[in-house]
C-alpha positions, 0 to 999 in steps of 0.5 A: 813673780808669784812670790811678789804677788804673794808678798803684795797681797800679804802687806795688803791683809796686813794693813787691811787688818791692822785697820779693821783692828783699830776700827774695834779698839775705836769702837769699844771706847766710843759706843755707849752701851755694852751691847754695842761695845760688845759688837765693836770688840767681835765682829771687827776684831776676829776679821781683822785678826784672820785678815793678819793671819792670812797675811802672815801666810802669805809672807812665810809660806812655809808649811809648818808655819801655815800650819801653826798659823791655821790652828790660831785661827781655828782657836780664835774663831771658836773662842770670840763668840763664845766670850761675846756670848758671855760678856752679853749674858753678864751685862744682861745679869748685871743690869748693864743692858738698857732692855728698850734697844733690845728686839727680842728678850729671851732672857726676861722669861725666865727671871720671875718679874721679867728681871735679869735672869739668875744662874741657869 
């Protein structure tokens, strides 16, 4: 009984992340700027991909493979942020970013000229 309950919950957050991982890749083909793009390719993405690894659990239940499972998400959430945070300081250095969407600049104080700032 537990095990079909496990299994149902597990094909749930299979599905659930499958979708929330093509909701990125739609994303990152249809918004215009990097910023958002950039937004598209994290936040649903690492959602989807926990939501996959929950469901993998779910489905193997063995120690060792939760285990190995629980590793690949540790690594996936320290690593998606750290790549957001570059591909947004690289579109900012290149010129890619329109600086009118931006709320706030911090980037621009330390370029001479309020320009892309250069290496720090």
């Amino acid at each position: 009984m537990i095990a079909t309950i496990a299994d149902w919950l597990g094909a749930g957050c299979l599905v659930a992340g499958a979708l929330l991982g093509l909701a990125a890749g739609i994303g990152v083909l249809r918004f215009p700027d990097a910023l958002s793009r950039m937004h598209a390719a994290t936040k649903p993405q690492v959602l989807g991909v926990l939501l996959l690894l929950l469901g993998i659990a779910l489905r193997l239940r063995s120690p060792a493979d939760v285990g190995m499972i629980l590793l690949v998400a540790v690594f996936q959430l320290a690593t998606a942020p750290v790549a957001a945070q570059m591909i947004g300081r690289a579109a900012y250095r290149s010129g890619r970013v329109d600086r009118s969407l931006l709320d706030a600049d911090e980037l621009a104080e330390r370029a001479p000229g309020g320009g892309p700032a250069g290496p720090a």
